[in-house]
Each structure stands twice: as structure tokens, then as C-alpha cells.
N, CA, C and O atoms as a printed pandas DataFrame, in Angstrom:
     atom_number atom_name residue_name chain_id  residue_number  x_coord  y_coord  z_coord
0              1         N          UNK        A               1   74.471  141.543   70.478
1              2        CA          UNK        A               1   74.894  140.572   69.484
2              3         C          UNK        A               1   75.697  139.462   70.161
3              4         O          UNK        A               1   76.727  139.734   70.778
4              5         N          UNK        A               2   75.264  138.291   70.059
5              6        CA          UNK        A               2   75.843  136.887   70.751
6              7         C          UNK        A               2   77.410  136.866   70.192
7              8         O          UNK        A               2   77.746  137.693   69.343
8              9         N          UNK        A               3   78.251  135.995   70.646
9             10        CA          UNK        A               3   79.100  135.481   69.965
10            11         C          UNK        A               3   78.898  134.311   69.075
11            12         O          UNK        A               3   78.361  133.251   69.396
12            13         N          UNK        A               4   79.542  134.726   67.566
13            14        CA          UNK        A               4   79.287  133.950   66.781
14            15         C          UNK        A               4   79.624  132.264   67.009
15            16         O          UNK        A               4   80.567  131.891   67.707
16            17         N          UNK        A               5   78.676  131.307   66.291
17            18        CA          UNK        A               5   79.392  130.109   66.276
18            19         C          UNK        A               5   80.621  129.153   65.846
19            20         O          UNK        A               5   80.698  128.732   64.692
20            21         N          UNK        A               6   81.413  128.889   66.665
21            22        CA          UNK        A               6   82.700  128.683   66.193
22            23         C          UNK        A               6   83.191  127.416   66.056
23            24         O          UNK        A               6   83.471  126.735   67.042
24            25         N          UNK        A               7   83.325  127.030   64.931
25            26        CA          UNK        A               7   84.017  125.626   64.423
26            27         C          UNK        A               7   85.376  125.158   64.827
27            28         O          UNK        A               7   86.204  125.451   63.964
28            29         N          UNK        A               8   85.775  124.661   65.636
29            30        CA          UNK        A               8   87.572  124.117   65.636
30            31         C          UNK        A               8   87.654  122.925   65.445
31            32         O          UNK        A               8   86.896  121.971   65.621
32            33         N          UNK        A               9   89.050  123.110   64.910
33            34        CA          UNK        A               9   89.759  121.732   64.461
34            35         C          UNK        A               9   90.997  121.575   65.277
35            36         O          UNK        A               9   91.506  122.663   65.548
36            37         N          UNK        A              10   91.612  120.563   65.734
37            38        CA          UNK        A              10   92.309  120.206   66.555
38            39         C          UNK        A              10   93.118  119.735   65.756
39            40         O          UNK        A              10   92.735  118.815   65.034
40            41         N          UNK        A              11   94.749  120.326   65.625
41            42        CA          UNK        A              11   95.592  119.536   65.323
42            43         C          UNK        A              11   96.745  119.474   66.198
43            44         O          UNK        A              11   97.514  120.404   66.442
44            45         N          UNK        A              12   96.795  118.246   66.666
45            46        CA          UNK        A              12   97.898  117.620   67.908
46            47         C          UNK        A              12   98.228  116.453   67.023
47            48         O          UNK        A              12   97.516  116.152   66.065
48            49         N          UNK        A              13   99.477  115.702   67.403
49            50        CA          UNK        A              13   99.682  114.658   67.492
50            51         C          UNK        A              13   99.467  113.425   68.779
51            52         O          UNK        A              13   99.507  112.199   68.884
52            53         N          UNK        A              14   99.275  114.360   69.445
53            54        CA          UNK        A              14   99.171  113.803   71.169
54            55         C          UNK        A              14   97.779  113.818   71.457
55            56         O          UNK        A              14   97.092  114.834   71.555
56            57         N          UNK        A              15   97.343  112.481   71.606
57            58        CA          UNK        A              15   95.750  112.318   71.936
58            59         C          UNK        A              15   95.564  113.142   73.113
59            60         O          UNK        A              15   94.973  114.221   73.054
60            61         N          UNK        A              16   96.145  112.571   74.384
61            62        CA          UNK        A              16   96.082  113.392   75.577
62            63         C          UNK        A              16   96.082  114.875   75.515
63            64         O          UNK        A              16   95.848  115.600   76.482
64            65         N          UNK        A              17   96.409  115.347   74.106
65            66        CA          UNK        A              17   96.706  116.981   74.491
66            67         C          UNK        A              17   95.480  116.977   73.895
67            68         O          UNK        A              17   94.619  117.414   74.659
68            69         N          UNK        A              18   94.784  116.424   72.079
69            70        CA          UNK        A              18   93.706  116.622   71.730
70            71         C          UNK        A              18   92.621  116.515   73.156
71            72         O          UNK        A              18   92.223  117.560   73.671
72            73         N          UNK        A              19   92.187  115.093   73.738
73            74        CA          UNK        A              19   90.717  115.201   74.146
74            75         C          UNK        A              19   90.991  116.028   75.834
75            76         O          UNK        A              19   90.167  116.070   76.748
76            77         N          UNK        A              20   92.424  116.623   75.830
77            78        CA          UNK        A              20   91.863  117.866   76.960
78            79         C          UNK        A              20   91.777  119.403   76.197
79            80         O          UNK        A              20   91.296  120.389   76.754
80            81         N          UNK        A              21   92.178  119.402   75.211
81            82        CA          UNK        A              21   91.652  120.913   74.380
82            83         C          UNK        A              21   90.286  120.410   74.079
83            84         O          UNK        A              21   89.562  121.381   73.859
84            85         N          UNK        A              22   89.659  119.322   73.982
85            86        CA          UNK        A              22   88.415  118.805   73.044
86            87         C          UNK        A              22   87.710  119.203   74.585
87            88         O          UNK        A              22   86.873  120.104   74.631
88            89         N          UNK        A              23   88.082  118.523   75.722
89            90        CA          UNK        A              23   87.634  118.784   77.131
90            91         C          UNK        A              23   87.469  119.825   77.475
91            92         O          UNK        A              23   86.388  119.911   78.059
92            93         N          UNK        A              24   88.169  121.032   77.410
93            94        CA          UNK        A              24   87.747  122.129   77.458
94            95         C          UNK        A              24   86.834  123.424   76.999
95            96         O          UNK        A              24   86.139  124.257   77.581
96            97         N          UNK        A              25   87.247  123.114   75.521
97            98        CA          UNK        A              25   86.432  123.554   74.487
98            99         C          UNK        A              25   84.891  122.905   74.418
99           100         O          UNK        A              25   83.970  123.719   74.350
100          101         N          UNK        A              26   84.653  121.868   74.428
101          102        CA          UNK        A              26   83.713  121.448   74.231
102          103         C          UNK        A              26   82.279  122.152   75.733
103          104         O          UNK        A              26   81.078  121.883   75.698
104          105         N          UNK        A              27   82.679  122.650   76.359
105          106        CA          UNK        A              27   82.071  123.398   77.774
106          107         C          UNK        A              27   82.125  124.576   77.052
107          108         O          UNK        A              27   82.791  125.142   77.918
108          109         N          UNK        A              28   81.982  125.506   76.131
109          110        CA          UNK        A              28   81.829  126.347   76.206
110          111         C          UNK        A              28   80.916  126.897   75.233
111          112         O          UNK        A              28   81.347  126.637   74.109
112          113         N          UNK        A              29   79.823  127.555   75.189
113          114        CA          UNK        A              29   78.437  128.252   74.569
114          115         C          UNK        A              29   79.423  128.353   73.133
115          116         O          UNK        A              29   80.569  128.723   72.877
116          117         N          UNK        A              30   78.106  127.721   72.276
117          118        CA          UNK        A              30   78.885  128.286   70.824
118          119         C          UNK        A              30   80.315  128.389   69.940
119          120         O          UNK        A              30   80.747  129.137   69.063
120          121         N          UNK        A              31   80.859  127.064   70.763
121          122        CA          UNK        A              31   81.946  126.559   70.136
122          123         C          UNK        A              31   81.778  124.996   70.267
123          124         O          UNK        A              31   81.521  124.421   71.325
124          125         N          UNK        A              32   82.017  124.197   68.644
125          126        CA          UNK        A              32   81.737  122.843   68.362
126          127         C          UNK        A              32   83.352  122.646   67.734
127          128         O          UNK        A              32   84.131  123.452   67.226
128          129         N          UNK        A              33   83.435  121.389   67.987
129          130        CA          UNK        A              33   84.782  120.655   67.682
130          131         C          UNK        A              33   84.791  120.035   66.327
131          132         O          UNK        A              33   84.329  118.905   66.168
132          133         N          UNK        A              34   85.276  120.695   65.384
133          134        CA          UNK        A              34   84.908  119.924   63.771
134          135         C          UNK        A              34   85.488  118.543   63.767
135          136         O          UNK        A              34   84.987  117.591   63.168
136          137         N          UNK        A              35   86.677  118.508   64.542
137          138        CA          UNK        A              35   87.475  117.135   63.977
138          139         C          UNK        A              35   89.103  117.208   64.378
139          140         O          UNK        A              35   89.699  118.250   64.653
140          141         N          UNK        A              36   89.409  116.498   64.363
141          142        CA          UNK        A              36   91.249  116.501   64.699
142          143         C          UNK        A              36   91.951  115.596   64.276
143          144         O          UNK        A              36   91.780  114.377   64.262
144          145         N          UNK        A              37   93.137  116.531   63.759
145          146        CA          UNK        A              37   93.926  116.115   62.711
146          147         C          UNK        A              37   95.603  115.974   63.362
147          148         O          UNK        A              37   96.214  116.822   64.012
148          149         N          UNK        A              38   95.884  115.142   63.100
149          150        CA          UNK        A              38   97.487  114.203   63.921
150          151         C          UNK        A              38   98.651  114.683   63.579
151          152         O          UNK        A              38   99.672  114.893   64.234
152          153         N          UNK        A              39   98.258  114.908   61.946
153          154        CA          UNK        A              39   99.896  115.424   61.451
154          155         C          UNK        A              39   99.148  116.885   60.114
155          156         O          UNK        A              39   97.998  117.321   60.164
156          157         N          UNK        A              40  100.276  117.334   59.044
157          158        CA          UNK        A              40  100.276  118.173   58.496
158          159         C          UNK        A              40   99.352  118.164   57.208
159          160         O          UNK        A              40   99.045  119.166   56.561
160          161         N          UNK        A              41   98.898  116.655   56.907
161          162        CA          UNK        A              41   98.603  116.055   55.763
162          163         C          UNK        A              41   96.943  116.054   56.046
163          164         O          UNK        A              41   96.198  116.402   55.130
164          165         N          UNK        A              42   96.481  115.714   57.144
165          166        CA          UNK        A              42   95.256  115.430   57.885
166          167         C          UNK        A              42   94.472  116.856   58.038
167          168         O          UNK        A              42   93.283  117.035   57.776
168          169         N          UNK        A              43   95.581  118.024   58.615
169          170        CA          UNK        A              43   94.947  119.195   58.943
170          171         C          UNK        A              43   94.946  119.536   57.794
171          172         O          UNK        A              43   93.761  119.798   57.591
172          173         N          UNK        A              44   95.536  119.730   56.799
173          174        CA          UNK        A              44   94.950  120.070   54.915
174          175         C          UNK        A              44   93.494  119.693   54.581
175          176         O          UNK        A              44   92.598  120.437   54.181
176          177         N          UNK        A              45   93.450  118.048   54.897
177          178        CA          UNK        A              45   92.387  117.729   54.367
178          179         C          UNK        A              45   90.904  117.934   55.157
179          180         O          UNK        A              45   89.757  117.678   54.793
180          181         N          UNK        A              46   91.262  118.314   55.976
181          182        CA          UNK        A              46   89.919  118.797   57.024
182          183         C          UNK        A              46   89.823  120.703   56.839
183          184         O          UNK        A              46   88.900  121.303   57.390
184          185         N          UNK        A              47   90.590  121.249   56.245
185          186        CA          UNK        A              47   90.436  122.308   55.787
186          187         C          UNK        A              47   89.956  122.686   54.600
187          188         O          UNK        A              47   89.221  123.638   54.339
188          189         N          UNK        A              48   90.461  121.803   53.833
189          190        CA          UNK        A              48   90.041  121.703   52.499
190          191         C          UNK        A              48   88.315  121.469   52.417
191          192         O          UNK        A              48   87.379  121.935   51.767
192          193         N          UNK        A              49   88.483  120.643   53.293
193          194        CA          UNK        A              49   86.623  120.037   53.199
194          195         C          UNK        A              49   85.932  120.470   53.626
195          196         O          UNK        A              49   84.786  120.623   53.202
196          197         N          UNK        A              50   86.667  121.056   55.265
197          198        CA          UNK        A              50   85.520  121.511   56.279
198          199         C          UNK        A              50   85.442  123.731   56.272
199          200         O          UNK        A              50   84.504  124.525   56.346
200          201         N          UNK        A              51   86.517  123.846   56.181
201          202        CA          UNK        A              51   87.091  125.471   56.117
202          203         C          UNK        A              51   86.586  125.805   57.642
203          204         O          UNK        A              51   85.578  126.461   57.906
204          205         N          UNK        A              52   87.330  125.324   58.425
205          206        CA          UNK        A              52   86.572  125.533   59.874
206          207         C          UNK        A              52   87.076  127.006   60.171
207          208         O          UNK        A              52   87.874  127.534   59.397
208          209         N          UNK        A              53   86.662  127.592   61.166
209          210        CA          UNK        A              53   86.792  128.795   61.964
210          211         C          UNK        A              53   87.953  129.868   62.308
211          212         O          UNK        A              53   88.305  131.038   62.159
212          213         N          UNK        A              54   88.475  127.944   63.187
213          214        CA          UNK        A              54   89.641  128.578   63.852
214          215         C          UNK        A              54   90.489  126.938   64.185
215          216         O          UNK        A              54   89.923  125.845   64.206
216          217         N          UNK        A              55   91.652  127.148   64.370
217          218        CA          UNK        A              55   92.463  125.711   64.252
218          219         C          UNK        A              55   93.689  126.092   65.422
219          220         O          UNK        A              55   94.519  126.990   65.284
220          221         N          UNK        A              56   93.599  125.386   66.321
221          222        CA          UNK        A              56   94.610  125.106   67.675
222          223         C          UNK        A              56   95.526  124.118   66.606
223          224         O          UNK        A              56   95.213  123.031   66.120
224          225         N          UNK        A              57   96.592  124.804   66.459
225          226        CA          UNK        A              57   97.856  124.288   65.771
226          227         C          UNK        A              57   99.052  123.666   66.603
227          228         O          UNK        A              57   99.986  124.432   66.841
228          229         N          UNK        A              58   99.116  122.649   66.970
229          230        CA          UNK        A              58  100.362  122.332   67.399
230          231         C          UNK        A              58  101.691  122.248   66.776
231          232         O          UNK        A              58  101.902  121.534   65.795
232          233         N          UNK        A              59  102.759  123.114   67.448
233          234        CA          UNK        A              59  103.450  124.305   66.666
234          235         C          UNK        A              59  104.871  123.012   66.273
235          236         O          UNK        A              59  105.972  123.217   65.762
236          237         N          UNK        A              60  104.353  121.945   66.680
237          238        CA          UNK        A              60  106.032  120.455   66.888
238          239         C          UNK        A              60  104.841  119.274   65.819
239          240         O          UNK        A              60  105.239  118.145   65.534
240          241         N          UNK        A              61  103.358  119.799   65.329
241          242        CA          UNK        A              61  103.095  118.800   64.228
242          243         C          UNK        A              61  104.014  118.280   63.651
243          244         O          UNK        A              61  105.056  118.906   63.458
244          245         N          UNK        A              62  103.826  116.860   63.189
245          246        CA          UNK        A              62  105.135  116.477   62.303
246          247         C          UNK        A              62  104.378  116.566   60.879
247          248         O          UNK        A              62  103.169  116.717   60.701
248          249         N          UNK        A              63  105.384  116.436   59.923
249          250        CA          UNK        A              63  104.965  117.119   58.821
250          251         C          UNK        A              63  105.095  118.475   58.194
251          252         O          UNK        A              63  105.424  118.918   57.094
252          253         N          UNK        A              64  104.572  119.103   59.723
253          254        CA          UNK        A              64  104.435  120.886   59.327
254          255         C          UNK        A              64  105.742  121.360   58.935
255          256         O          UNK        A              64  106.810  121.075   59.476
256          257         N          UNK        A              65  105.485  122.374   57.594
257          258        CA          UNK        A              65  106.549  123.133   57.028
258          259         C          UNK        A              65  105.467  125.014   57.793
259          260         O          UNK        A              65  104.703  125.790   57.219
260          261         N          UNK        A              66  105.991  124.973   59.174
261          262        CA          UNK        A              66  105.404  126.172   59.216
262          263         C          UNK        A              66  104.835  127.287   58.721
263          264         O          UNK        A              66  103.845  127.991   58.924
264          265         N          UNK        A              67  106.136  127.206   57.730
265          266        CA          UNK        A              67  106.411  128.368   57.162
266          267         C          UNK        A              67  105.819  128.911   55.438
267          268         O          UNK        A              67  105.918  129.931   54.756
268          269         N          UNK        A              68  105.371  127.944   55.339
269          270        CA          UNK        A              68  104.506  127.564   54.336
270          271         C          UNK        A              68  103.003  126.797   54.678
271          272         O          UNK        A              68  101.960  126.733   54.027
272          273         N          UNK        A              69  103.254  126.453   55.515
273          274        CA          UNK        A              69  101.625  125.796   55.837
274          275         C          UNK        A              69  100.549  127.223   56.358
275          276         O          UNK        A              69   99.355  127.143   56.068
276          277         N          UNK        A              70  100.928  128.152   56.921
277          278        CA          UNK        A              70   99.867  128.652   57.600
278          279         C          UNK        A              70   99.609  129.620   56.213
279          280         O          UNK        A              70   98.431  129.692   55.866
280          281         N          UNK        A              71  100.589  130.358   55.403
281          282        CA          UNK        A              71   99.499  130.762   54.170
282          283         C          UNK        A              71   98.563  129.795   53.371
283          284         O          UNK        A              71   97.440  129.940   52.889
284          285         N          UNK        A              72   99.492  128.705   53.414
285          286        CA          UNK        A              72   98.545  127.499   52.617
286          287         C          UNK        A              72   96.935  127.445   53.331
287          288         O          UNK        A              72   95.934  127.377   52.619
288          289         N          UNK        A              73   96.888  127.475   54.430
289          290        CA          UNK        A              73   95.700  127.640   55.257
290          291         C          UNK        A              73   94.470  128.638   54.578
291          292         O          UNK        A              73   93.329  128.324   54.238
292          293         N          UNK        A              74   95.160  129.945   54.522
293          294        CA          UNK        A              74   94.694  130.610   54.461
294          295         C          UNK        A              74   94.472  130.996   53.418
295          296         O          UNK        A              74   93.496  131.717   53.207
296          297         N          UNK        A              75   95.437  130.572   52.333
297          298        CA          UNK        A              75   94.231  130.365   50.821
298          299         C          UNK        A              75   93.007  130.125   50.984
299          300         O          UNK        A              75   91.997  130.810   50.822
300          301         N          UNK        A              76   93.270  128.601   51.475
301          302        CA          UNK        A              76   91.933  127.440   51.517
302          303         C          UNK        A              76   90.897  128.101   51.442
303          304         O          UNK        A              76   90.150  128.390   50.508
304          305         N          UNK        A              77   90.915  128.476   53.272
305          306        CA          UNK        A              77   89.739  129.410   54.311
306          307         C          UNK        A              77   90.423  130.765   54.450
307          308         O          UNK        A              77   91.224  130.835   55.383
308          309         N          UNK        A              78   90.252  131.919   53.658
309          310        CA          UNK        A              78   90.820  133.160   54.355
310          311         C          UNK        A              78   90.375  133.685   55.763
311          312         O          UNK        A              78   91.030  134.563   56.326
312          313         N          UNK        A              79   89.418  133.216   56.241
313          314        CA          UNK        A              79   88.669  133.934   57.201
314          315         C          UNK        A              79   89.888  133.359   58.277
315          316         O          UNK        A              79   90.511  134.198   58.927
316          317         N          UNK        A              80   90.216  131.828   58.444
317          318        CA          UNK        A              80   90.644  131.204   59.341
318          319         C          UNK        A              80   91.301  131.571   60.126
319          320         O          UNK        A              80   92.168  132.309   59.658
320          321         N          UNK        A              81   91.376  131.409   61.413
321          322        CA          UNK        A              81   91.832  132.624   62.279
322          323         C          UNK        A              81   93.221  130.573   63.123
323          324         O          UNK        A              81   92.780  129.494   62.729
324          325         N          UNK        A              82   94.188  130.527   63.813
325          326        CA          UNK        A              82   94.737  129.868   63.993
326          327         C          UNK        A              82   96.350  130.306   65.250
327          328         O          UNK        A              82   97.445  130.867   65.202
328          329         N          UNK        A              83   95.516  129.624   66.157
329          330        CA          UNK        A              83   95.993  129.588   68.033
330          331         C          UNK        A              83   97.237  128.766   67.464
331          332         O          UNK        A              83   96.908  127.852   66.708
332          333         N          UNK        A              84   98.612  128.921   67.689
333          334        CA          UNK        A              84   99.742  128.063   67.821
334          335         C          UNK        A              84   99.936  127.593   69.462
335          336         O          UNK        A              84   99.927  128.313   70.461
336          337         N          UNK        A              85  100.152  125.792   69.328
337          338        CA          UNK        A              85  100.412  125.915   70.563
338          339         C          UNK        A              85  101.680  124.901   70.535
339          340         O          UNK        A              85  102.026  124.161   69.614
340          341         N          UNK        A              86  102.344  125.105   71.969
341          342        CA          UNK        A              86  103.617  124.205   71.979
342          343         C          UNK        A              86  104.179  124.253   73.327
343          344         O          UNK        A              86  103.940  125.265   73.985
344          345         N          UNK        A              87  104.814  123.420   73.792
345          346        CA          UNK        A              87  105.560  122.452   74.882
346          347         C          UNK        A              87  106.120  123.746   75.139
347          348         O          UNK        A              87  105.728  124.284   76.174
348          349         N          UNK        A              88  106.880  124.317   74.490
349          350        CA          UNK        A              88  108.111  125.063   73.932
350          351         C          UNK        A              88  107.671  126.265   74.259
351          352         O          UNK        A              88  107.064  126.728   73.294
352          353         N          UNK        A              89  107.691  127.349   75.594
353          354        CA          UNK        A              89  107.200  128.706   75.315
354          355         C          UNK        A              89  108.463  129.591   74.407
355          356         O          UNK        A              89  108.261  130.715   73.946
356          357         N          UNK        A              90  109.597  128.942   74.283
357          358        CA          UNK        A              90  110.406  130.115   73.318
358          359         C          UNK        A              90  109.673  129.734   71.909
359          360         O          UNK        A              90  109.415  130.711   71.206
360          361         N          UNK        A              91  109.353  128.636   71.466
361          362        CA          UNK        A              91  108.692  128.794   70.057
362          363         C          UNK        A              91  107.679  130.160   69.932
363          364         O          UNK        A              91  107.218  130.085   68.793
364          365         N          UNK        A              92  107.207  131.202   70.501
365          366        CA          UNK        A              92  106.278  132.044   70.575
366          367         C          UNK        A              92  106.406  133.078   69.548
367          368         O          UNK        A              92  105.412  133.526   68.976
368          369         N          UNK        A              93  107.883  133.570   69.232
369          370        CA          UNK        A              93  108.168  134.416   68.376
370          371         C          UNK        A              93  107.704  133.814   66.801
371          372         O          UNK        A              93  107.032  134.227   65.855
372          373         N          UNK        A              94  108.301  132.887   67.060
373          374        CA          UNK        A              94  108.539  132.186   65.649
374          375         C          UNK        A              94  106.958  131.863   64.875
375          376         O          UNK        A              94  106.779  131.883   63.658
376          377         N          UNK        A              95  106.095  131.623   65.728
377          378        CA          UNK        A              95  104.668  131.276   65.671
378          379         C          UNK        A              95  104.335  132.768   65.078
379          380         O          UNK        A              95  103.976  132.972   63.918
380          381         N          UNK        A              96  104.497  133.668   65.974
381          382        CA          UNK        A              96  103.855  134.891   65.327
382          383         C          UNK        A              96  103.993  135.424   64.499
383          384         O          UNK        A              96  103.220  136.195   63.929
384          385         N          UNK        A              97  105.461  134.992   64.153
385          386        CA          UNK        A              97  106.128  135.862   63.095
386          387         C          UNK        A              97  105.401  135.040   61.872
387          388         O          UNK        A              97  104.926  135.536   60.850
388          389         N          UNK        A              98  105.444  133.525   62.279
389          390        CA          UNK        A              98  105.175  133.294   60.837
390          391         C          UNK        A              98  103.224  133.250   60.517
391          392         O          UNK        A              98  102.495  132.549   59.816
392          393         N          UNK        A              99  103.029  134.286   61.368
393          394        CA          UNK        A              99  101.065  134.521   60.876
394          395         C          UNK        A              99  100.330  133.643   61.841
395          396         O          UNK        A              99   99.140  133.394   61.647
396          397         N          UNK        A             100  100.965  133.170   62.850
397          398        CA          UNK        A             100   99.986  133.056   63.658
398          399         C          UNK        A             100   98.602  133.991   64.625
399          400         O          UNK        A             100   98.866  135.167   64.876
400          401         N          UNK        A             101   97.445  133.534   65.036
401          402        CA          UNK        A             101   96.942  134.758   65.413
402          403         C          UNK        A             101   97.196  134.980   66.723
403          404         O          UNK        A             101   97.007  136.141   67.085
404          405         N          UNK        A             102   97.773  133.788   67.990
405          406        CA          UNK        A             102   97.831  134.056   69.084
406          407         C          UNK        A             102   98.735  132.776   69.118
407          408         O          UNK        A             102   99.130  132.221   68.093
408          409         N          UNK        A             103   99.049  132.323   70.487
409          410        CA          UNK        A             103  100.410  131.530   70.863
410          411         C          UNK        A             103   99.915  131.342   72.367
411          412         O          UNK        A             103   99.985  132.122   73.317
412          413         N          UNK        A             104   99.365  129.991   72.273
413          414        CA          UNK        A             104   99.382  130.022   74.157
414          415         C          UNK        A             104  100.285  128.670   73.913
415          416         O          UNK        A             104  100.211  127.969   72.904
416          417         N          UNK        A             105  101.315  128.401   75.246
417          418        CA          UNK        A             105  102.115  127.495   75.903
418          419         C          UNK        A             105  101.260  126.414   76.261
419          420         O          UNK        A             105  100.235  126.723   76.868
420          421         N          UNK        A             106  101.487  125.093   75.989
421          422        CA          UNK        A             106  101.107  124.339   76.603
422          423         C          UNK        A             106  100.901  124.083   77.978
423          424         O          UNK        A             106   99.853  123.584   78.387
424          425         N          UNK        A             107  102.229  124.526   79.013
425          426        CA          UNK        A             107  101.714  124.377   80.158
426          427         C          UNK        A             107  100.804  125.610   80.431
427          428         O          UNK        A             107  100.149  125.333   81.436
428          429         N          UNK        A             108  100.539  126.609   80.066
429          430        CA          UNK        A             108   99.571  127.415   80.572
430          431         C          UNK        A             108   98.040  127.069   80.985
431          432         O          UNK        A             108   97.391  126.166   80.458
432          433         N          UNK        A             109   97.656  127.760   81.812
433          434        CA          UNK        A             109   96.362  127.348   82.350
434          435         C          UNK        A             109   95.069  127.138   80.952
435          436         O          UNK        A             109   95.221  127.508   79.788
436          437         N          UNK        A             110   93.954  126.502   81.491
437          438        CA          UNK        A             110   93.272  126.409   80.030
438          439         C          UNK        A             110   92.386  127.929   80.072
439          440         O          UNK        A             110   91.858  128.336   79.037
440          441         N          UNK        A             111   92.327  128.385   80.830
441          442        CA          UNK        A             111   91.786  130.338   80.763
442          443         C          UNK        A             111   92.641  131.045   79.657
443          444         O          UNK        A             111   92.151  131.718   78.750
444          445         N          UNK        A             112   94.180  130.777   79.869
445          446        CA          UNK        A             112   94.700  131.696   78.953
446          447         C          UNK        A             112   94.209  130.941   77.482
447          448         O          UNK        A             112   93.836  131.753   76.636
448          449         N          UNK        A             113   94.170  129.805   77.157
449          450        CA          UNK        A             113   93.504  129.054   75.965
450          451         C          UNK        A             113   91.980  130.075   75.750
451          452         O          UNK        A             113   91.738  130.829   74.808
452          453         N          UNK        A             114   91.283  129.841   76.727
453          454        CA          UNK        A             114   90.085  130.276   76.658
454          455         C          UNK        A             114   90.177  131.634   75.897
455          456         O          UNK        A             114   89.553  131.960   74.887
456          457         N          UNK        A             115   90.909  132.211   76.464
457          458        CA          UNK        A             115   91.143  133.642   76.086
458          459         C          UNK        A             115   91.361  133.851   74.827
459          460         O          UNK        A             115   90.639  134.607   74.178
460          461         N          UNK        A             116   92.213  133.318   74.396
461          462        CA          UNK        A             116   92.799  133.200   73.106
462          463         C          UNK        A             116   91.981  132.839   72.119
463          464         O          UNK        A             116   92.168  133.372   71.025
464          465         N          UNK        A             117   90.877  131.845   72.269
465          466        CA          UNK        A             117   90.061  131.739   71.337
466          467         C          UNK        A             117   88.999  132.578   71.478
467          468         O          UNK        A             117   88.445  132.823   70.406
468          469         N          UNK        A             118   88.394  133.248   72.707
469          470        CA          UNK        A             118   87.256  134.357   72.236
470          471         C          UNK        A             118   88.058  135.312   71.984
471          472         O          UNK        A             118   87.372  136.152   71.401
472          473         N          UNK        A             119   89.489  135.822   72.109
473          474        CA          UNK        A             119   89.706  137.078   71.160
474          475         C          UNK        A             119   89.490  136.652   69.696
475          476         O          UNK        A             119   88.767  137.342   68.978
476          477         N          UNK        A             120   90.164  135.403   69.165
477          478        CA          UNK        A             120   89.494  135.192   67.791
478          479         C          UNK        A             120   88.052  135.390   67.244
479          480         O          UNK        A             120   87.693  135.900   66.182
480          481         N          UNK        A             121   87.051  134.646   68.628
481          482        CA          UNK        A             121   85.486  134.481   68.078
482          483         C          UNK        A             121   85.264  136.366   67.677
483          484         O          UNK        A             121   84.614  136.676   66.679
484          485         N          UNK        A             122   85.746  137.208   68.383
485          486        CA          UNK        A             122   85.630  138.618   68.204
486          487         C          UNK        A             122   86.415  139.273   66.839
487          488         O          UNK        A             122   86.154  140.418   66.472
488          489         N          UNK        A             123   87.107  138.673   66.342
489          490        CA          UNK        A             123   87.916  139.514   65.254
490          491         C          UNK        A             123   86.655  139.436   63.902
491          492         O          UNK        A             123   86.874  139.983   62.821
């Protein structure tokens, strides 16, 4: 059984961080880039419309009420599975605690990224 096809949505505020997650992701079998969203208001409405997969969350979005946005998510799309990422490796707790499915650091290599999203394509 292949790995399924996987939709992401990119939400950064930082172009440079979007088109090198878009750069990376985009190389890999069976994962397509739905769209990317800047702030908290943008990633709603591309959920709302699109109900993508899985969503690389940047964990310093402006807008984001964390703590309320990621159930809001998951009304939408229950399936939605959602990578926190941030500058910040102490933000890691806080990501998980509040329902994130994984937490990679920004400076981390893009493998541990990689990683992080085929444990999702598998859940």
C-alpha cells in the first residue's frame, strides 16, 4: 500500500521560510502544496474551503490565538493532522500541549521536517 496523497498548506508569515518548506516539500512523491496562508485569518479560510491534510503551522503566526485555533481547525477538517513550527525550540511544549501533532524547530535540518510529515502521511 503506497503512501497516501497529501495536501499541505503553509502557514508562515515569512516568505523565505514559506518557498523553502514549499522547496522541500514540493520534491517529494505524493505530497502537493494546497496554498499558503500569512496570518491566522488566511489559514481559516483555506481550511474552510480547502480541508487540506496536514498544515506546517508557524507557532509566532500573528493573529494566532493558539489555544483556540488548533481545535477550531479541527472542527473544520477533523482528519487534519498539523506540524508546529518555530524559531523558538522552547516553544515545543507549549505546541504539544496545546494539540499539536509534531513540533520541528526551525533551525533543524529539513529531514527532521521530512520526518515529521511522513509520520503524519502514516497516522
Amino acid at each position: 500500500m503506497g503512501v497516501r496523497h497529501m495536501r499541505v498548506l503553509l502557514a508562515d508569515d515569512q516568505s523565505k521560510v514559506r518557498s523553502a518548506l514549499r522547496l522541500v516539500l514540493e520534491q517529494q512523491p505524493g505530497v502537493s502544496i494546497l496554498g499558503e496562508a500569512v496570518d491566522a485569518t488566511g489559514l481559516l479560510d483555506w481550511v474552510k474551503a480547502a480541508c487540506p491534510d496536514l498544515v506546517l503551522l508557524d507557532w509566532e503566526l500573528p493573529g494566532l490565538e493558539t489555544d483556540s485555533l488548533l481545535p477550531t481547525l479541527r472542527e473544520l477538517c477533523p482528519h487534519l493532522a498539523v506540524i508546529a513550527l518555530s524559531g523558538r525550540p522552547e516553544a515545543r511544549r507549549a505546541a504539544l500541549d496545546a494539540g499539536a501533532d509534531a513540533f520541528v524547530s526551525k533551525g533543524d535540518p529539513p529531514e527532521r521536517l521530512l520526518a515529521a510529515v511522513h509520520d503524519c502521511c502514516r497516522r
